[in-house]
Structure formats: C-alpha cells, structure tokens
Residue, then its C-alpha position, 0 to 999 in steps of 0.5 A: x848586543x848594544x842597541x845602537x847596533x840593533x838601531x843600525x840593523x834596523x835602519x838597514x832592514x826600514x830604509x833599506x829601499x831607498x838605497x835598491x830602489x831610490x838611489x840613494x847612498x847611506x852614509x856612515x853612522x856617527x854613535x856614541x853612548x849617547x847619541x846616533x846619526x845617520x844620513x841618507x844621500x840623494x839628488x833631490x834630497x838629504x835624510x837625517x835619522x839621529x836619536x834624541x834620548x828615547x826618540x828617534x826624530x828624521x830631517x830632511x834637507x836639500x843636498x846644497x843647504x844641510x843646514x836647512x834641515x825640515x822635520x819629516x813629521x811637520x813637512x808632512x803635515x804641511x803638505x798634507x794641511x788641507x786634506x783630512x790626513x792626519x800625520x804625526x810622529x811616534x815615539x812609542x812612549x808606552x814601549x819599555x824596551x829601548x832596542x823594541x821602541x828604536x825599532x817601531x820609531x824607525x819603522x813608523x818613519x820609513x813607512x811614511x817616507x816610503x808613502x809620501x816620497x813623491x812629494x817629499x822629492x817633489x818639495x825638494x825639487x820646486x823651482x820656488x823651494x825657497x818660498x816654500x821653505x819660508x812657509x814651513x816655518x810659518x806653518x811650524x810658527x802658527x801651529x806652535x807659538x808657544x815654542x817659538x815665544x821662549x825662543x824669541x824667534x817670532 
C-alpha cells in the first residue's frame, strides 16, 4: 500500500478524537508523490498536518486568517516558555521505515494536541489574539536569529 494511504490511515486512527470529541471537520487530503496536506476545521481554530520530505510538521491558524499559520511545536513551547515543560517536535530521524516514521510523527503530534488543546483553543479565542500573534514571532525570532538573518526578516 503507498504510504500516503497508510499516512491517511494514520491520521484517521491519531486525530480521529478531534472530529468525535471536538467537532471538528476533517477536510479532504490533498497528496501527490511527493507531498500531503490535510486540514482539520474548527470554531476556534484551523490544523494543518502536511509532510516535508520525511517529517511531518502541524500548523495551526485562526478560521478567518489561514495565512497566519503558527507551528504547533513553537506555539507550545511559547506558551509553555516559563515553566519547566520541555516541548519539541519528533522527527524519528533514526526510524528507517517511511510509513512506521509518518506513524510515530502523527502520533507525537496528536498527543500533544490532545494534552494541550485547551490552551491551544484558549490562544486562538484571546480578545488580544492579535498581540499574542506578534509575540510568537518575536519568541520564534529571538529563539532562532540565525534563521531569521539569512532571510532578512529581523
């Protein structure tokens, strides 16, 4: 079976409790040989899952604003910034197997959305979104200068 099915299978086993329990509405997944995306619809917020080469990377975005997308790993570990939590993406980097390194990566994702949605939809629907938006990006900008100075976006 070609692993974007199995990817598609996967998503449906890990996020399956947003749709049961959350309401939220799965979209249809976009795939070719290279790439897939998916988008999870709700209310309060949007969830992109789409593969980049082997990884598998989650954005988050207000329904209104899809441009305004926000990695799930740096909102996470903005939110979490003064605690001793450590949050952080997986890629499985030492896994071999593609369908078996998707898996793990979808179900490292869903695991963390599903322990932090509440503040995950509690971001999202702040009266001062706006403002917190601006400091993701600063947060992302100190915490990654580097990446930022190629691009000249400081």
């Amino acid at each position: 079976m070609p692993v974007y099915n199995r990817l598609g299978e996967h998503i449906d086993r890990y996020f399956g409790f947003l749709v049961s329990e959350h309401g939220f509405v799965k979209g249809e997944a976009a795939s070719d040989r290279q790439s897939f995306e998916i988008v999870f619809h709700s209310k309060t917020f949007n969830l992109k899952i789409q593969t980049y080469h082997r990884g598998i990377d989650a954005y988050l975005c207000k329904p209104i604003k899809p441009d305004d997308e926000i990695n799930l790993f740096l909102l996470l570990q903005f939110l979490y910034e003064d605690t001793n939590k450590k949050i952080s993406s997986n890629y499985f980097a030492d896994t071999k197997d593609l369908d078996e390194t998707y898996r793990l990566q979808i179900k490292w994702i869903a695991a963390a959305i599903e322990s932090h949605l509440n503040e995950i939809k509690a971001f999202f629907a702040a009266s001062d979104f706006e403002k917190s938006v601006i400091a993701v990006r600063q947060y992302v900008i100190a915490k990654n200068p580097e990446l930022f100075a190629r691009c000249g976006q400081q």
